[in-house]
C-alpha positions as CSV (number, residue, x, y, z in Angstrom):
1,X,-12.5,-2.6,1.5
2,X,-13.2,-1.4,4.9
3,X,-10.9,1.5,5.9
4,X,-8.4,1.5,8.9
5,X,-9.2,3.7,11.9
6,X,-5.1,4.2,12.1
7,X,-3.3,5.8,9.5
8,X,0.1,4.1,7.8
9,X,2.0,6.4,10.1
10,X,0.2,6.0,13.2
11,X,0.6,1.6,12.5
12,X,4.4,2.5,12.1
13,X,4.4,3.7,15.9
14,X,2.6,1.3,17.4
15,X,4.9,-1.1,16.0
16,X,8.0,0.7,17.2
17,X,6.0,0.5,20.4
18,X,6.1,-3.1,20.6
19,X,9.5,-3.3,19.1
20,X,10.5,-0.8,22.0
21,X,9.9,-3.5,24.7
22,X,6.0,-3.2,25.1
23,X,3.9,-6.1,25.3
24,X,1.8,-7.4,22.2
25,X,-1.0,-7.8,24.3
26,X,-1.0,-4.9,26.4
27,X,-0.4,-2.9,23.0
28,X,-3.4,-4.5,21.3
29,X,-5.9,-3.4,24.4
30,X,-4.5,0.1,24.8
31,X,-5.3,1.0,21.0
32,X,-8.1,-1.1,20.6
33,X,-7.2,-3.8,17.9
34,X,-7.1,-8.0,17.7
35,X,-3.9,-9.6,17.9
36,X,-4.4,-10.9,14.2
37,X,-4.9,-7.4,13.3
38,X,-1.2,-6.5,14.8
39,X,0.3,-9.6,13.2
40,X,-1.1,-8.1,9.9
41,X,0.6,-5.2,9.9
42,X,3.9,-5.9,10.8
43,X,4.2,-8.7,8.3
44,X,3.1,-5.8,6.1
45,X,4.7,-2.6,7.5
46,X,7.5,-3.9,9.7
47,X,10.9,-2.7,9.8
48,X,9.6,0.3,8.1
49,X,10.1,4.2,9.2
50,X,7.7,6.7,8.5
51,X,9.7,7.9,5.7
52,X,10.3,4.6,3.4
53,X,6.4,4.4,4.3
54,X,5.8,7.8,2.2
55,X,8.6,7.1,-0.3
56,X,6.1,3.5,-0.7
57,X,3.3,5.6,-1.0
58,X,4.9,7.9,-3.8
59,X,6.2,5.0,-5.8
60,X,3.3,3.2,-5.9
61,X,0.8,6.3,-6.7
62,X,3.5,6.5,-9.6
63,X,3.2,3.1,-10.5
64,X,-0.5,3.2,-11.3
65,X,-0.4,6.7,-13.0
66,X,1.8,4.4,-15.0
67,X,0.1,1.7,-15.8
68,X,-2.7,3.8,-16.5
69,X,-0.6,5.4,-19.5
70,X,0.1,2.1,-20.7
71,X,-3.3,1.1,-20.8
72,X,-4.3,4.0,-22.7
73,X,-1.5,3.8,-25.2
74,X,-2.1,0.1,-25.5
75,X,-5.8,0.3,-26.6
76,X,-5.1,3.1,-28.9
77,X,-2.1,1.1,-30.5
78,X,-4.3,-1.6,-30.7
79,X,-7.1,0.6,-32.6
80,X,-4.4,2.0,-35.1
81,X,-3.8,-1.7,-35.8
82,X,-7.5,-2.2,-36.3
83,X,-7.3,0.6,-39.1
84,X,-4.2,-0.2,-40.8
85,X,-5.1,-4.2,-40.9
86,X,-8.6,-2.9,-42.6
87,X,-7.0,-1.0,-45.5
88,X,-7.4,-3.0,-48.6
């Protein structure tokens, strides 16, 4: 996946710029995006501040380190299971 130019933070104010009174278009040509591209992010980022952004961050870093413990305890439950059905 091809990597923004703007960081989560930096997409937060632009929104807040536009929410602020500034026109979408107008917004769009001073940073240098597609109107699609703005739509996109505030169905994804909008009505967040820069803090519940980082808190998101945090919690979903967490999340997979997570789910990568299950994984892990999963195959080796599943291994034990091997051995134990084996066993005469």
């Amino acid at each position: 996946m091809k990597r923004s130019r703007y960081s989560e933070e930096q997409i937060v104010r632009i929104l807040r710029e536009v929410g602020a009174g500034a026109k979408v278009i107008e917004t769009c040509r001073k940073y240098g995006i597609s109107e699609p591209t703005f739509y996109a992010w505030r169905a994804k980022f909008g009505g967040m501040d820069v803090n519940q952004l980082r808190r998101l961050k945090e919690l979903e870093a967490e999340n997979a380190k997570l789910k990568r413990m299950y994984a892990e305890l999963a195959l080796v439950h599943n291994a034990l299971q091997d051995v134990v059905d084996r066993k005469p």
